[in-house]
C-alpha positions as CSV (number, residue, x, y, z in Angstrom):
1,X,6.7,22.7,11.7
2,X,3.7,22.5,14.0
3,X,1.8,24.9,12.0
4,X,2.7,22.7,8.9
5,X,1.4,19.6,10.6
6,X,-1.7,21.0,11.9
7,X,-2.3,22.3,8.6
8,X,-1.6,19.1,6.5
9,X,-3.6,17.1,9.2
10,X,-7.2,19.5,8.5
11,X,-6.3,18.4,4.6
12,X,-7.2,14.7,5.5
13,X,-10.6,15.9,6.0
14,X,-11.9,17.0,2.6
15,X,-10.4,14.0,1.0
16,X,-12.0,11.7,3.6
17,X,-15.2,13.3,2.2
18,X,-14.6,13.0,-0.9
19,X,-13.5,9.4,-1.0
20,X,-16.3,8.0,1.1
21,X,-18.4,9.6,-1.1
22,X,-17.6,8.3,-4.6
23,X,-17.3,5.2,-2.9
24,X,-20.7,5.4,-1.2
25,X,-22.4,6.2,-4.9
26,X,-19.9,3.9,-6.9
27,X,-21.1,0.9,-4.7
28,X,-25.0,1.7,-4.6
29,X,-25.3,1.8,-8.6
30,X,-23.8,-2.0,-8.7
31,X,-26.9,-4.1,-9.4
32,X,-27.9,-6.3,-6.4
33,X,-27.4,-5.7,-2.1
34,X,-26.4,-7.2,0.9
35,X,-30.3,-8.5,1.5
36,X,-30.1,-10.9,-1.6
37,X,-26.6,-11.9,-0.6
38,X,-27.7,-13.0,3.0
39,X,-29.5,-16.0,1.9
40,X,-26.3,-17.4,0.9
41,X,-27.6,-20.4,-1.8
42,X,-31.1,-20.1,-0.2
43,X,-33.9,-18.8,-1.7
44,X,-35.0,-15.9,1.0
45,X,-38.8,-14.4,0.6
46,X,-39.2,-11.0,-0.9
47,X,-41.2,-9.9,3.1
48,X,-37.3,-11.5,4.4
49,X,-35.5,-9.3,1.9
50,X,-37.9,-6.4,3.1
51,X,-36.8,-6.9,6.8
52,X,-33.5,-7.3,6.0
53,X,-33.5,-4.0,4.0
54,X,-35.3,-2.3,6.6
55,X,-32.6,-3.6,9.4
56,X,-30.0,-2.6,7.3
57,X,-31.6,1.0,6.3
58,X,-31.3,0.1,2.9
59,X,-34.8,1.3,2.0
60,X,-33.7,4.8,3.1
61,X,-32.5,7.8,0.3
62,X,-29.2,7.1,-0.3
63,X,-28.6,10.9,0.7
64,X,-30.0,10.0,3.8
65,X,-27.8,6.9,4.2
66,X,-24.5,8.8,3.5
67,X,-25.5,11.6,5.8
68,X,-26.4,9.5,8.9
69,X,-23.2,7.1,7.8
70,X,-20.8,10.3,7.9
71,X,-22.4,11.5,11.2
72,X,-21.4,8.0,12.7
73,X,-17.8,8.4,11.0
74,X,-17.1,11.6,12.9
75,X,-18.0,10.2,16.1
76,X,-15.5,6.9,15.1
77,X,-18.2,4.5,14.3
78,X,-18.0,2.8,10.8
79,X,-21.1,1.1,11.3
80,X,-22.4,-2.8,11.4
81,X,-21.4,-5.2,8.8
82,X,-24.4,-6.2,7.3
83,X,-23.5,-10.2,7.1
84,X,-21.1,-10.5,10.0
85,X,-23.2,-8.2,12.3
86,X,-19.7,-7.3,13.8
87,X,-18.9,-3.3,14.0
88,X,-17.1,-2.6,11.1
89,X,-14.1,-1.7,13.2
90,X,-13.8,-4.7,15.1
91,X,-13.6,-6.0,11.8
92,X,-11.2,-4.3,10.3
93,X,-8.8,-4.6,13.2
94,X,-8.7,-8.4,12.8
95,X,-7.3,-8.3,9.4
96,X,-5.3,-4.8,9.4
97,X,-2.3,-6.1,10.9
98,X,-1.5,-9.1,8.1
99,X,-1.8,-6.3,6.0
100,X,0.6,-3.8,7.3
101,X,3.0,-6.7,8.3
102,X,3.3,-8.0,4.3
103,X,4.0,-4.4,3.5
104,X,6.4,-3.8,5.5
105,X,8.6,-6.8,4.8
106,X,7.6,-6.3,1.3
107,X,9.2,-2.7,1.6
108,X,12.2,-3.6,3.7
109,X,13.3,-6.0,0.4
110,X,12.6,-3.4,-2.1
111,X,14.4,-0.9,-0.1
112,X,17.6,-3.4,1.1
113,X,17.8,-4.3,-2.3
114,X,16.1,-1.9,-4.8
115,X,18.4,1.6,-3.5
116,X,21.9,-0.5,-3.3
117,X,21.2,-2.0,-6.8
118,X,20.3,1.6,-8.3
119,X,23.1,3.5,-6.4
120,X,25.5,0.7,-7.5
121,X,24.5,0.7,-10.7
122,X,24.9,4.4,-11.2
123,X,28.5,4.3,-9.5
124,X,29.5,2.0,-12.4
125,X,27.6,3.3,-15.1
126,X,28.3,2.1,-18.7
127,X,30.0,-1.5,-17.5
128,X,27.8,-5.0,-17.9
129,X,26.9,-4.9,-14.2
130,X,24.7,-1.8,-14.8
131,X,23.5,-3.1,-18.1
132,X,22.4,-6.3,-16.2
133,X,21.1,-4.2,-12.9
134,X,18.7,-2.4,-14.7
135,X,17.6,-5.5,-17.0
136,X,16.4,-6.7,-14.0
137,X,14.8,-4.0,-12.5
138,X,12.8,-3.5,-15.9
139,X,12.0,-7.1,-15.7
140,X,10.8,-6.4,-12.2
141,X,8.1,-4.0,-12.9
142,X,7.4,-5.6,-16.1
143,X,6.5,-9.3,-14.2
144,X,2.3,-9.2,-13.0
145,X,2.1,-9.8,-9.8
146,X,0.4,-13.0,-10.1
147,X,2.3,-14.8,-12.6
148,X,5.4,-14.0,-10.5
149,X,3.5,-15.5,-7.3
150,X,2.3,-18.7,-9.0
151,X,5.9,-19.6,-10.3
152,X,7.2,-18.6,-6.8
153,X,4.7,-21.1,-5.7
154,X,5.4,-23.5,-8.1
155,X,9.1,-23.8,-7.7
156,X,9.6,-23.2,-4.2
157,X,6.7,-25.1,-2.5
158,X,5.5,-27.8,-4.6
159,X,8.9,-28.6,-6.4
160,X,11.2,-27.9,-3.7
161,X,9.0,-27.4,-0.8
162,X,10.7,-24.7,0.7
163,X,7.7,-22.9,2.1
164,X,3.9,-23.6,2.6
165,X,1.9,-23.0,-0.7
166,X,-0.5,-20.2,0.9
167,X,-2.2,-18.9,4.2
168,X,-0.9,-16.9,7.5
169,X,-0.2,-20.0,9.9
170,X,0.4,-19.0,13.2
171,X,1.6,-16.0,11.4
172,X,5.3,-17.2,11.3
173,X,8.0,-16.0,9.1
174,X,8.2,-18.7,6.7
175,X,5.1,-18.1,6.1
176,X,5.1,-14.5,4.6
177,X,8.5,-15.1,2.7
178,X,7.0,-15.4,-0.7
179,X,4.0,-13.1,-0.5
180,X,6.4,-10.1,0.4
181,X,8.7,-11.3,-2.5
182,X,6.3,-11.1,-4.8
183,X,4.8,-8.0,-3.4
184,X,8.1,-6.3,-3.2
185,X,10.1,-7.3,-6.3
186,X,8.0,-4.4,-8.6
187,X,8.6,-1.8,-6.1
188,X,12.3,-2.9,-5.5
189,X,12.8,-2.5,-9.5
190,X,11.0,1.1,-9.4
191,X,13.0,1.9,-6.3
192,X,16.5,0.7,-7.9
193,X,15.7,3.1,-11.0
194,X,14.9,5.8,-8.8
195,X,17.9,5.8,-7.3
196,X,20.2,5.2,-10.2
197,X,18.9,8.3,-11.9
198,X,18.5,10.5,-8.5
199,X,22.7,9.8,-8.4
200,X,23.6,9.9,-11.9
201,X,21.8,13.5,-11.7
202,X,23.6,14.7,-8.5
203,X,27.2,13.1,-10.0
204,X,27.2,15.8,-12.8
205,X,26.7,18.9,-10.3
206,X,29.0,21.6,-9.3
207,X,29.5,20.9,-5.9
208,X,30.8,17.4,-6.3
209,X,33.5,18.2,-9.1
210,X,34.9,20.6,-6.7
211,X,34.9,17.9,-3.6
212,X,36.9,15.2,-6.0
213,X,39.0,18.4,-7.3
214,X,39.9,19.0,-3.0
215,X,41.1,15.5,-2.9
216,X,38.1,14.1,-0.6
217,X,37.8,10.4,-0.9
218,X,35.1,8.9,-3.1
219,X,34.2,7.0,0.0
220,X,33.1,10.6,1.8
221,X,32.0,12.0,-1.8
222,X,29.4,9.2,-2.4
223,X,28.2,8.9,1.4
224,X,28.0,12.8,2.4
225,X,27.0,14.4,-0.9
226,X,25.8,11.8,-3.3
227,X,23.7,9.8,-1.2
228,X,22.3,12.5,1.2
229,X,20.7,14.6,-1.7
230,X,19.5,12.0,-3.4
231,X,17.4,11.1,-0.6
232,X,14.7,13.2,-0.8
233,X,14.0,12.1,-4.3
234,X,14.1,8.5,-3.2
235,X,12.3,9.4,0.2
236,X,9.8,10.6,-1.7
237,X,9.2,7.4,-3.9
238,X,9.6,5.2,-1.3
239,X,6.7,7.0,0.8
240,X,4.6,6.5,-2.4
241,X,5.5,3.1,-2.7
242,X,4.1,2.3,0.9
243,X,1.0,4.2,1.1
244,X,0.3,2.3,-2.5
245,X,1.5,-0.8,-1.2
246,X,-1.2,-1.1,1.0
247,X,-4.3,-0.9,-1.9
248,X,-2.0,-3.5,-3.7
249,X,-2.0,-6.2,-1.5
250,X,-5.4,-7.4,-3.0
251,X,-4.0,-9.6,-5.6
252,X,-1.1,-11.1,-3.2
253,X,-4.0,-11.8,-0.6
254,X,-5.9,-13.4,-2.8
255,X,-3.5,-15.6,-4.5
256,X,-1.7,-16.4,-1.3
257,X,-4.7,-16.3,1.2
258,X,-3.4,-14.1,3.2
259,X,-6.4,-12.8,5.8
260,X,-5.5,-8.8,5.5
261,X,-7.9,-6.4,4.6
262,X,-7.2,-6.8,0.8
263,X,-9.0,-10.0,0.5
264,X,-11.5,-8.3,3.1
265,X,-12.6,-5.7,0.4
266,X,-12.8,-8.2,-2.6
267,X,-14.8,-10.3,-0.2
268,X,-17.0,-7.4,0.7
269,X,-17.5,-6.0,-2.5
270,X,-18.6,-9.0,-3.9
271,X,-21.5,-9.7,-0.7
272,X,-22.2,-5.8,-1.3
273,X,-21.0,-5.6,1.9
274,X,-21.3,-1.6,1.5
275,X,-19.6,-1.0,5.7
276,X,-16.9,-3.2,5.2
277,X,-16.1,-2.3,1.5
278,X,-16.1,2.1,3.3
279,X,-14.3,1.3,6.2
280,X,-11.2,-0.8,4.4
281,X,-11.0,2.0,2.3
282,X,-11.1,4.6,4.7
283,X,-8.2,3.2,6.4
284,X,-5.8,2.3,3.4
285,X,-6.6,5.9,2.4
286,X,-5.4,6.9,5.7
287,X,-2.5,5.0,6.3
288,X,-1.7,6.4,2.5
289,X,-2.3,10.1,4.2
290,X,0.1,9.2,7.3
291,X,2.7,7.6,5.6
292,X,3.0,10.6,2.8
293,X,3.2,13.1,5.7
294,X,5.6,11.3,8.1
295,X,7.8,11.5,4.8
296,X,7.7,15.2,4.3
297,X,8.5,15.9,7.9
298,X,11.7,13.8,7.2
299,X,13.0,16.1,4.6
300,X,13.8,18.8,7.0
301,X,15.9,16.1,8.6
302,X,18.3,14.5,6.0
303,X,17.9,18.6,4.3
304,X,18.4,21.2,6.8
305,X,17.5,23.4,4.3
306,X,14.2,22.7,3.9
307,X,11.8,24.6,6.1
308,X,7.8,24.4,6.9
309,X,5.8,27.7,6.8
């Protein structure tokens, strides 16, 4: 397993690469830069613009800029923001932890609800409650994201003022209940049709015709066989889900103002903020990289079977 995890860790590098730079080109053919967006809704002189581009190395080759900016990332330096004039990591680890805290309540309801749903739902295949299960979860993906969060918004804080309309507070709980709703409902949906098919698969094989046929309980027939295999398949979309959790938060931090590094790279995208636009990315595409990994070690655990060469 070692070898395996060594091995899958040297594969982060070549897609760091290559993500930082389509990135890198993607954001210096968008018309305009950070030097015309300093001046905010003054007029700044084209010498000003000059210094500031000359600061900012702007005025270099863009080959040049993505070579000295990779040489910086391997030594763990992302670089100065160009409008905060904060490092870019400093930055970033203001606003990471919002992030990563709406996901993972937003996962712990689409997993305490989606897998359940789907597993029940299988169980009693055919009846009305299965019918109506997966009307739901269909409804679920089929909701956008921001028409779900404005009637959320709507009804439960300016009709019955339940919660506060938007924004972190002192980061309390009340406070993150409806972004991780409506962050988590689409994923719970996928999550509970996952799972219904993952067991409606496993509930035709072999093995489990000749468990019922030994007289072992459905109780032990669902919790040993069922649910155990169909782990890995749900594992595996549940991983997903996570590590693509994390790029979709930009919506639900925008319509919620929620500080996480979602709003951070709309923000900097739009003040062609080229550090802070990177750097974000760089780290949702890692935490997409970790998360995806930590799930295939797990397999060997809920599957003895499975072993790592």
């Amino acid at each position: 397993m070692l070898a395996y995890f060594i091995r899958r860790t040297l594969q982060f590098i070549p897609t760091i690469i290559g993500v930082t730079l389509i990135i890198f080109l993607l954001l210096n053919v968008l018309p305009g830069n950070a030097a015309l967006m300093a001046g905010g809704r003054k007029e700044l002189t084209a010498q000003a613009i000059e210094e500031l581009k000359e600061k900012w190395g702007l005025h270099l080759p863009i080959h040049v800029r993505y070579a000295k900016y990779m040489i910086g990332l391997t030594k763990g330096d992302m670089g100065i923001s160009y409008l905060r004039d904060e490092p870019v990591s400093d930055v970033i680890a203001a606003r990471i932890w919002p992030t990563l805290r709406l996901a993972m309540y937003a996962m712990i309801i689409a997993v305490g609800i989606g897998i359940p749903l789907g597993f029940y739902s299988a169980v009693k295949q055919g009846t009305w409650l299965d019918s109506l299960s997966m009307v739901g979860a269909v409804s679920g993906v089929s909701f956008p994201q921001f028409w779900l969060g404005l009637l959320l918004m709507y009804f439960l804080c300016v009709k019955a003022q339940l919660f506060p309309v938007t924004g972190y507070g002192e980061g309390a709980t009340i406070n993150i209940v409806l972004p991780a709703i409506t962050l988590g409902l689409g994923y719970m949906a996928l999550l509970a049709r996952t799972t219904r098919a993952a067991v409606l698969e496993i509930l035709t094989e072999d093995y489990i015709r000749t468990a019922r046929s030994k007289g072992i309980s459905e109780f032990l027939i669902y919790n040993k066989h069922v649910l155990r295999n169909a782990m890995i398949l749900i594992l595996t979309t549940a991983g997903l889900q996570f590590g693509s959790m994390i790029g979709q938060t930009v919506v639900i931090e925008k319509l919620f103002s929620w500080p996480g590094i979602g709003s951070l790279v709309v923000d900097s995208i739009f003040q062609r903020d080229t550090p802070i636009t990177q750097g974000c990315i760089i780290i949702i595409i890692l935490v997409f990289l970790v998360v995806n990994l930590l799930v295939d070690l797990t397999y060997s655990v809920i599957d003895p079977r499975i072993k790592y060469q």
